[in-house]
C-alpha positions in Angstrom: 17.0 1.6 14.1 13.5 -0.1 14.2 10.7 0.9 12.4 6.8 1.5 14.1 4.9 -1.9 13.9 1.0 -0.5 13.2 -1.8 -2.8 13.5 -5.1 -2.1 11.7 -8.1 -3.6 12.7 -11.7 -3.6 11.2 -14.8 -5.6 12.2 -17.4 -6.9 10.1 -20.6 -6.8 11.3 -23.3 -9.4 9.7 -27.2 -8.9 10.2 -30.5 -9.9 8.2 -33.7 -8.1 8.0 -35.9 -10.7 6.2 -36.0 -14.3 6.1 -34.9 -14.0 2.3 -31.7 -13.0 2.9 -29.0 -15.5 4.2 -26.3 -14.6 7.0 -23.7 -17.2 5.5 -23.8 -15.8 1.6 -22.3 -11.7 3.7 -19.8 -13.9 5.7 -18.9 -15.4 2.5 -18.3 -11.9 0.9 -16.8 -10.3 2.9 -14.2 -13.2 3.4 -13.8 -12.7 -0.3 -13.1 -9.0 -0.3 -10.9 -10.1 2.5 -9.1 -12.3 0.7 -8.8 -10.3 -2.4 -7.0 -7.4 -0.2 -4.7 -9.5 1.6 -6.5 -9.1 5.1 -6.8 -11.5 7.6 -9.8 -13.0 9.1 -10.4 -13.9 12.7 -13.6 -15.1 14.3 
């Protein structure tokens, strides 16, 4: 009759070790990787 709705769910987590590195430019790909896959993105 009805099929078994599953819901996957990953999380991201974001860090920086040195000032050279910059939170916003992981965000960004990971959102592309996201994208790419067809996943969706919640903050």
């Amino acid at each position: 009759m009805f099929g078994t709705l599953v819901i996957m769910v990953a999380y991201a987590y974001l860090r920086v070790s040195t000032d050279h590195q910059d939170l916003d430019n992981q965000r960004h790909g990971i959102l592309e990787y996201a994208n790419h896959h067809g996943c969706n993105f919640h903050n």
